[in-house]
N, C-alpha and C positions, 0 to 999 in steps of 0.2 A: 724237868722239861725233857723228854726224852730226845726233843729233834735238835735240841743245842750240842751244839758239835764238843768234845771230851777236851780237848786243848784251850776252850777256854772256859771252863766250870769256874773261876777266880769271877767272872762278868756278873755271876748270881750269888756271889758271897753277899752279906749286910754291905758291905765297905765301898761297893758297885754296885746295889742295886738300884738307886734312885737316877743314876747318872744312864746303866743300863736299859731301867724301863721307859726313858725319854726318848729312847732311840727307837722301844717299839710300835708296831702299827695300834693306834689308840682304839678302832674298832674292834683290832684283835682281842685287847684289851679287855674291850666290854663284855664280849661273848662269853658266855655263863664255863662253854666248854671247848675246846678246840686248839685246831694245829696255830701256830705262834710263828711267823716268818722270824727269822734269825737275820738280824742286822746286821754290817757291817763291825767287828770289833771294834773293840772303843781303843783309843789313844794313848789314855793316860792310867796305863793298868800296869804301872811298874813291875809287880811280882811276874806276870805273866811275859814283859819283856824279857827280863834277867833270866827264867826259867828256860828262854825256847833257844 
């Protein structure tokens, strides 16, 4: 996803993805092709806390 911002690429591992794409806009979603609003960081992304 080029528009996701570098500091949190851990949000689109397997291990976050299910929890991350809940957060996205579902129409975004639908769209065969396009820009993807970037959500609010998630919460409970341990490695990403300890890392920053």
């Amino acid at each position: 996803m080029p528009y996701w911002p570098r500091d949190r690429f851990l949000e689109l591992a397997p291990a976050y993805w299910a929890q991350t794409r809940a957060y996205l806009d579902p129409t975004e979603l639908e769209a065969e092709l396009g820009f993807v609003t970037v959500p609010p960081a998630l919460a409970c992304a341990p490695e990403q806390s300890a890392a920053s």
